[in-house]
VEXDREN-906190 format. One record per residue: x, y, z of N, C-alpha, C in turn; residue number from 1; residue in three letters. Coordinates in pm, 1 decimal. Layout:
# residues N
+----------+----------+----------+----------+----------+----------+----------+----------+----------+-----+---------+
|       nX |       nY |       nZ |      caX |      caY |      caZ |       cX |       cY |       cZ | num | residuo |
+----------+----------+----------+----------+----------+----------+----------+----------+----------+-----+---------+
|        X |        Y |        Z |        X |        Y |        Z |        X |        Y |        Z | NUM |     ALA |
...
+----------+----------+----------+----------+----------+----------+----------+----------+----------+-----+---------+
END
This chain:
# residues 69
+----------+----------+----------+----------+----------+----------+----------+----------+----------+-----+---------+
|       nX |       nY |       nZ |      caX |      caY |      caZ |       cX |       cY |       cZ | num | residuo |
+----------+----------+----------+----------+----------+----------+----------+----------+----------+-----+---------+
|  15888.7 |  11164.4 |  15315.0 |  15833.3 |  11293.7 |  15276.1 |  15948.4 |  11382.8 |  15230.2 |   1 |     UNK |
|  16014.5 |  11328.8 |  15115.1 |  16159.0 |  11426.5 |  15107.8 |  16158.3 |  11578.7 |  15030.5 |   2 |     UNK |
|  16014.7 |  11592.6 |  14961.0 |  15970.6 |  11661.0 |  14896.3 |  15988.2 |  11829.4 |  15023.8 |   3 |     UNK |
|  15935.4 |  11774.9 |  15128.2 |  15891.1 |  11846.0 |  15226.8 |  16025.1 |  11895.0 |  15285.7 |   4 |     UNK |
|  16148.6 |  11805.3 |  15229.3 |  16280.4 |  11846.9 |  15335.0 |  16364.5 |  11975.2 |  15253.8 |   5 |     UNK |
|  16295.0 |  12004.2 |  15138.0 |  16386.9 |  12096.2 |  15080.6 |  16393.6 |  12222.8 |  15126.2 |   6 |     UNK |
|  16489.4 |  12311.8 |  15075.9 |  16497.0 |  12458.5 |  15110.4 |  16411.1 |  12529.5 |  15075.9 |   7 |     UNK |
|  16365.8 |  12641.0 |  15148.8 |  16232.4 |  12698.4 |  15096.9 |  16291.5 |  12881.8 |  15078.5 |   8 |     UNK |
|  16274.1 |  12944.7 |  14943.8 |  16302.8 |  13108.2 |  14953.4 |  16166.7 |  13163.2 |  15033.1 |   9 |     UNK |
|  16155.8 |  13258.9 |  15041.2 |  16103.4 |  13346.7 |  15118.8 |  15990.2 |  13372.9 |  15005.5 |  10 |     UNK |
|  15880.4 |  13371.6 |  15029.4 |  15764.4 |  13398.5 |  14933.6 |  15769.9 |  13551.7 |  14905.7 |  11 |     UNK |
|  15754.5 |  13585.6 |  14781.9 |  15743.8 |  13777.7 |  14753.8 |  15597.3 |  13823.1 |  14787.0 |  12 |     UNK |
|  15555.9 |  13904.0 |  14852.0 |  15426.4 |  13909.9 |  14880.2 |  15359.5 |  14012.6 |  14706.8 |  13 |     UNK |
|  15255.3 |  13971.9 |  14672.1 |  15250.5 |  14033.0 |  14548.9 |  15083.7 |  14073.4 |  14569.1 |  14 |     UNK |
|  15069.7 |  14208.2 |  14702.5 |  14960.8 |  14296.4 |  14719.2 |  14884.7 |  14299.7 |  14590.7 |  15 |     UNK |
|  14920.8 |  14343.6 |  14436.5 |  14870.0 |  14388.6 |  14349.3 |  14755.2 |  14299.1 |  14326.2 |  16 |     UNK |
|  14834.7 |  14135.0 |  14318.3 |  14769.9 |  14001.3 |  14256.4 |  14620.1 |  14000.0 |  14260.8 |  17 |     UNK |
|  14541.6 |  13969.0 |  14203.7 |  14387.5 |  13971.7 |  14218.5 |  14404.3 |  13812.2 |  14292.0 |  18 |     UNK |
|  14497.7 |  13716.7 |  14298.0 |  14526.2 |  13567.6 |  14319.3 |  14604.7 |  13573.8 |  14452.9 |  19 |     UNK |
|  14654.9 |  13697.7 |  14493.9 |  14757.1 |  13672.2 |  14612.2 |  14648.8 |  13559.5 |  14703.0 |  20 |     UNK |
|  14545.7 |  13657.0 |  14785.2 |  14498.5 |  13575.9 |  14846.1 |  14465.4 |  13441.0 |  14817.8 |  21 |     UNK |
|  14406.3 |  13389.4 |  14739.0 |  14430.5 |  13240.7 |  14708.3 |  14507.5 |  13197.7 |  14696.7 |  22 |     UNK |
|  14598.8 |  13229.1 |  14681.4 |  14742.2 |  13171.0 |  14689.7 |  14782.7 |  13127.1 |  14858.7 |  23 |     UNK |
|  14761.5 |  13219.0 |  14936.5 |  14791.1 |  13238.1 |  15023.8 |  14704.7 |  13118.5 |  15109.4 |  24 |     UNK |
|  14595.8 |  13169.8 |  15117.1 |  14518.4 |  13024.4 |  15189.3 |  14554.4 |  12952.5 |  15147.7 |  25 |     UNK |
|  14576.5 |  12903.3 |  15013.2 |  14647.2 |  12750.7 |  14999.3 |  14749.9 |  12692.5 |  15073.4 |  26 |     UNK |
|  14843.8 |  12769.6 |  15072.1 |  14966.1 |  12790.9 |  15112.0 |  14941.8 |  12757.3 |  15291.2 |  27 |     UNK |
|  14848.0 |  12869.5 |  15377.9 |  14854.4 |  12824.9 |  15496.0 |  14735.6 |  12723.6 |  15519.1 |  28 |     UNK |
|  14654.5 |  12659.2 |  15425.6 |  14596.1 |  12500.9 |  15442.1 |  14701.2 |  12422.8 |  15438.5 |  29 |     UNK |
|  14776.0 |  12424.9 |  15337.9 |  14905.0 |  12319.8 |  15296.7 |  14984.7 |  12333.3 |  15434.7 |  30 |     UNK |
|  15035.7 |  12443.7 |  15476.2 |  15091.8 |  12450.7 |  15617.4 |  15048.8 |  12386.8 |  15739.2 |  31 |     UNK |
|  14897.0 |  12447.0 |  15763.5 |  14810.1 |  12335.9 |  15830.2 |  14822.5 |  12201.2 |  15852.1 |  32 |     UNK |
|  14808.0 |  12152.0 |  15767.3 |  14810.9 |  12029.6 |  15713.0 |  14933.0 |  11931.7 |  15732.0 |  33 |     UNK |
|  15030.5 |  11977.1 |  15711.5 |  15174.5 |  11941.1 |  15752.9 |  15174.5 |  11974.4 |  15872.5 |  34 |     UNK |
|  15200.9 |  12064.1 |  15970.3 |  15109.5 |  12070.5 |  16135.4 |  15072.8 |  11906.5 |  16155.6 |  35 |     UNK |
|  14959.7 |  11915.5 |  16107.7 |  14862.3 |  11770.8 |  16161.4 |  14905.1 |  11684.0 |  16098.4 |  36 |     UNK |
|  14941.7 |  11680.5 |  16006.4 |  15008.1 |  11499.3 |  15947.0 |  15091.7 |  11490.1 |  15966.0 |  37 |     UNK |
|  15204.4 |  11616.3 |  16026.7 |  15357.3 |  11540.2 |  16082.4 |  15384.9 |  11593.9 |  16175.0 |  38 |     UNK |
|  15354.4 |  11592.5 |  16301.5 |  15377.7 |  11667.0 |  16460.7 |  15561.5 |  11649.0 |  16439.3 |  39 |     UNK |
|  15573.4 |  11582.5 |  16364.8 |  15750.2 |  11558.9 |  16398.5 |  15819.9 |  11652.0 |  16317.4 |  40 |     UNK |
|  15770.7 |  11712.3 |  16215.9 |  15824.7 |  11738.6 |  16056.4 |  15880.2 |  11866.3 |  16176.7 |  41 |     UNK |
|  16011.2 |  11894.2 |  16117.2 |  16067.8 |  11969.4 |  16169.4 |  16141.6 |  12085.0 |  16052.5 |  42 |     UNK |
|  16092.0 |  12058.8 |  15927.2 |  16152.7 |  12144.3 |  15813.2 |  16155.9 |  12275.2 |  15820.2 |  43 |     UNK |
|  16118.1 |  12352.1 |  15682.7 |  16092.8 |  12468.8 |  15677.1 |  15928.0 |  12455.2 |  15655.8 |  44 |     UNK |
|  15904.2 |  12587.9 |  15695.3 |  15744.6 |  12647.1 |  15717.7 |  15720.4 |  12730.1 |  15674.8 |  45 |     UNK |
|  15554.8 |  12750.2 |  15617.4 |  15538.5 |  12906.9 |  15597.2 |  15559.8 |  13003.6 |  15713.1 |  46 |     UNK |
|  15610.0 |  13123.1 |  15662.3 |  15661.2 |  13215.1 |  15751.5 |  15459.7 |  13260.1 |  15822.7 |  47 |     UNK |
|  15500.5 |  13306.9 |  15979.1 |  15380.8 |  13375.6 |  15960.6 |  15335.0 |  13522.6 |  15896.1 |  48 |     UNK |
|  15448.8 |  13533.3 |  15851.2 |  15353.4 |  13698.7 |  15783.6 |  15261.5 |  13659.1 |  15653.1 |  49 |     UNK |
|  15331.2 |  13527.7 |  15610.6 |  15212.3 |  13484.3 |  15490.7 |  15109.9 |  13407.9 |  15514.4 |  50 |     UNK |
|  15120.5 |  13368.7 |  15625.8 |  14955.6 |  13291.5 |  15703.7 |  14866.8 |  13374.0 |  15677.4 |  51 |     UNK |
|  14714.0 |  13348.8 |  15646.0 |  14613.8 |  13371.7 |  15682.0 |  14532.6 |  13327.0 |  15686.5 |  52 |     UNK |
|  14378.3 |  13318.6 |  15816.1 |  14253.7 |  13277.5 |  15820.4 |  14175.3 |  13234.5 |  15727.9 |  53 |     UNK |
|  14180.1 |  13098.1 |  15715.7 |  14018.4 |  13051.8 |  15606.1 |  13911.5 |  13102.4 |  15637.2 |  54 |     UNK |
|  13873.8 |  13185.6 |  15716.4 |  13742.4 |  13219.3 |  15785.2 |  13778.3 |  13382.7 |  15830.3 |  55 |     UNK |
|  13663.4 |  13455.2 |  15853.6 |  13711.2 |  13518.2 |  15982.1 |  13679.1 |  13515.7 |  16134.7 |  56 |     UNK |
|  13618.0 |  13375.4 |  16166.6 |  13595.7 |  13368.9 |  16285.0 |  13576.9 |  13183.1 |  16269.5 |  57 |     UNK |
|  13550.5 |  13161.2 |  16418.8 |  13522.2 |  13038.4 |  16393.3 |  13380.1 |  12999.8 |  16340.1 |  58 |     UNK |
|  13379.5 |  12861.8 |  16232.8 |  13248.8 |  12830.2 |  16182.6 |  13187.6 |  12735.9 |  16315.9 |  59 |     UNK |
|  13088.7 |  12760.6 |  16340.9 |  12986.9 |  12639.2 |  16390.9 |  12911.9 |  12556.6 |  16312.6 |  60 |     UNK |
|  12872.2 |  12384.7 |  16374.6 |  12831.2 |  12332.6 |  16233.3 |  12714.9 |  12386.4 |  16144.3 |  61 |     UNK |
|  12646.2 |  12461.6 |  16244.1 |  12530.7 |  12509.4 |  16166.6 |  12594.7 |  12594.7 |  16060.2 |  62 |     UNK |
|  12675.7 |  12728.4 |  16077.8 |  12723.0 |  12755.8 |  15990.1 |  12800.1 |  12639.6 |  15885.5 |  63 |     UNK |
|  12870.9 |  12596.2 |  15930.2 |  12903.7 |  12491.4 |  15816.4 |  12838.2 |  12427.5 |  15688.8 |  64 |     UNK |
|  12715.5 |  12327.8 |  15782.5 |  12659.3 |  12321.0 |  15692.2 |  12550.5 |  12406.3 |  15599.2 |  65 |     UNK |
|  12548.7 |  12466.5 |  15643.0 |  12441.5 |  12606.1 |  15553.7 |  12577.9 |  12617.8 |  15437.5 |  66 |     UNK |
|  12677.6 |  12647.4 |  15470.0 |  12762.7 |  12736.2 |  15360.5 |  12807.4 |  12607.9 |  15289.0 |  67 |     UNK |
|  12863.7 |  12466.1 |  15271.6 |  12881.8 |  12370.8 |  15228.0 |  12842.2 |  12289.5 |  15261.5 |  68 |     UNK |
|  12743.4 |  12268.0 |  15186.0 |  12600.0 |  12166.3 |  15152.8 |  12604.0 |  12122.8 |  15015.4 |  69 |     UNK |
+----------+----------+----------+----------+----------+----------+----------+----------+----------+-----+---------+
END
């Protein structure tokens, strides 16, 4: 995973963006994700000030499946 070992700058937060937020969930899915596929990966990470919630609470499956169906 050497892709994953490189140096990472500091993301610019860009409030204005009509895209920040999508950007951003991507960013902390992709984070996620590295979490769970490499308990070992010890690299660089998204910082948490650029994390944020896919949700704002937790889904239940009922919610689930109602919203992606």
């Amino acid at each position: 995973v050497s892709y994953l070992s490189r140096s990472v700058t500091p993301l610019p937060v860009f409030s204005d963006s009509p895209y920040a937020l999508i950007v951003r969930r991507y960013l902390s899915l992709l984070d996620a994700a590295v979490e769970l596929e490499y308990p070992e990966y010890s690299g660089p990470r998204l910082q948490d000030a650029h994390k944020v919630l896919m949700f704002d609470h937790a889904l239940t499956a009922d919610e689930v499946n109602r919203k992606y169906r």
